[in-house]
C-alpha positions in Angstrom: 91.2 122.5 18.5 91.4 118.6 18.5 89.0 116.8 20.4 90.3 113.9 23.1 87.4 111.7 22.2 89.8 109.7 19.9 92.1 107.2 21.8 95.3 108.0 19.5 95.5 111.2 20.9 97.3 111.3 23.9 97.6 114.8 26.5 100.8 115.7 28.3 100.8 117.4 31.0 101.3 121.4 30.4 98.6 121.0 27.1 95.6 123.1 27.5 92.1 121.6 27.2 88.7 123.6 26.3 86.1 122.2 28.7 82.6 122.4 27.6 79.8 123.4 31.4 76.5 123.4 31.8 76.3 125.8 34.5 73.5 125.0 36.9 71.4 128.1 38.1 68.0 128.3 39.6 65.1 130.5 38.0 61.6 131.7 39.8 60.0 130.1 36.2 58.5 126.9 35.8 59.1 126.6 32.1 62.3 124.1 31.4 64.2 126.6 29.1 67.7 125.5 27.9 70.7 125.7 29.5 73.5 127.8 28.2 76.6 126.1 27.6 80.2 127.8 28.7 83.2 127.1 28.0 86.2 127.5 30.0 90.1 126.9 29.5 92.2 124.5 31.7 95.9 123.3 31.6 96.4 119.6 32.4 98.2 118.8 35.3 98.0 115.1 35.3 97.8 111.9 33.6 96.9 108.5 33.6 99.2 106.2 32.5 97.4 105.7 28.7 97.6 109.5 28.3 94.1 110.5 29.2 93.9 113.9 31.6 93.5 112.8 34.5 93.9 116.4 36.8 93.2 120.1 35.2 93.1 123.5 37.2 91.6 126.6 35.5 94.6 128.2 32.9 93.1 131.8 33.3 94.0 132.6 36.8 97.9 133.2 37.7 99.3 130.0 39.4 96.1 128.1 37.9 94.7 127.5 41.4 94.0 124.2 42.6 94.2 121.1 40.2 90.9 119.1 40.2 89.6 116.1 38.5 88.9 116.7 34.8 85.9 113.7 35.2 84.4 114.9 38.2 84.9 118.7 37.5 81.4 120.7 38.2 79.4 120.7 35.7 81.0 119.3 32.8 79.3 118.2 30.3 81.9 115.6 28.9 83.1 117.0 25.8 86.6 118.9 25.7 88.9 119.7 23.1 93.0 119.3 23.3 95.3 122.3 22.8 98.8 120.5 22.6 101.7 122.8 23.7 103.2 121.6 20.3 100.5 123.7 18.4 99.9 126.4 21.2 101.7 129.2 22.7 99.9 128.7 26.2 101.5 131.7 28.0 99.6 133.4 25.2 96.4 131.2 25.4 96.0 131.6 29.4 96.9 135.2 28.8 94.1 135.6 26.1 91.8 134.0 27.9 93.1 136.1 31.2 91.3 139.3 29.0 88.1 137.8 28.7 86.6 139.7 31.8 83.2 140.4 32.7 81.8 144.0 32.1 83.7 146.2 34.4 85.7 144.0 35.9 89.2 142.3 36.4 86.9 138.3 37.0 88.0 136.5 34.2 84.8 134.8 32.7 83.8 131.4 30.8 83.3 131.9 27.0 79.8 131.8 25.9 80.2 129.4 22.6 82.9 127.1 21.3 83.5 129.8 18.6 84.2 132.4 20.5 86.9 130.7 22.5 88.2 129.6 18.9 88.5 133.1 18.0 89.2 134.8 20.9 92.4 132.0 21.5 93.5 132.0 17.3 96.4 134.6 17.5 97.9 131.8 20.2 98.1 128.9 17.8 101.6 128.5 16.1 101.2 128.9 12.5 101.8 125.6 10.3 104.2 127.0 7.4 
């Protein structure tokens, strides 16, 4: 996964980005425990014009739902990593990430670690031979 931290790398629309949440949630405790981190896929939909995302809507759903903006979306913790469609099969990525369901259930869910997303979306990267 390459990171969009560096200028030269520009998105296009269609890519698929790895957003990296901090999902809020309230506890009865009074001791500050860390947060977990999630991480969820999203397709760009969107740019500005010096090819940074401007607009993303969540890749796991069919039809995507509806596009938001990637620097105000919920939670976000301001790190994301670029899945060019030159690298990726995204049919294959949204559809991998499709099957990561809660526990008895059809609800797609956020992967819990950066790792897991990597191995859970490998078989959809294009192999460089």
């Amino acid at each position: 996964m390459t990171k969009t931290a560096t200028p030269e790398i520009k998105a296009r629309r269609g890519d698929l980005v790895v957003v990296e949440l901090r999902p809020s949630y309230t506890t009865a405790s009074y001791t500050r425990e860390e947060e977990p981190l999630a991480y969820r896929l999203m397709e760009v939909t969107n740019l500005f014009r010096d090819g940074r995302i401007k607009m993303v809507r969540d890749a796991r759903h069919e039809g995507g739902g509806n596009p938001q903006q990637l620097d105000g979306l919920l939670h976000s913790t301001g790190r994301r990593w670029l899945l060019p469609v030159a690298d990726w099969n995204v049919e294959e990525a949204r559809a991998l990430a499709a099957q990561h369901v809660y526990p008895n259930s059809t609800m797609p869910r956020d992967f819990p670690s950066l790792e897991d997303a990597r191995e859970a979306l490998a078989p959809a990267r294009h192999s460089k031979t």
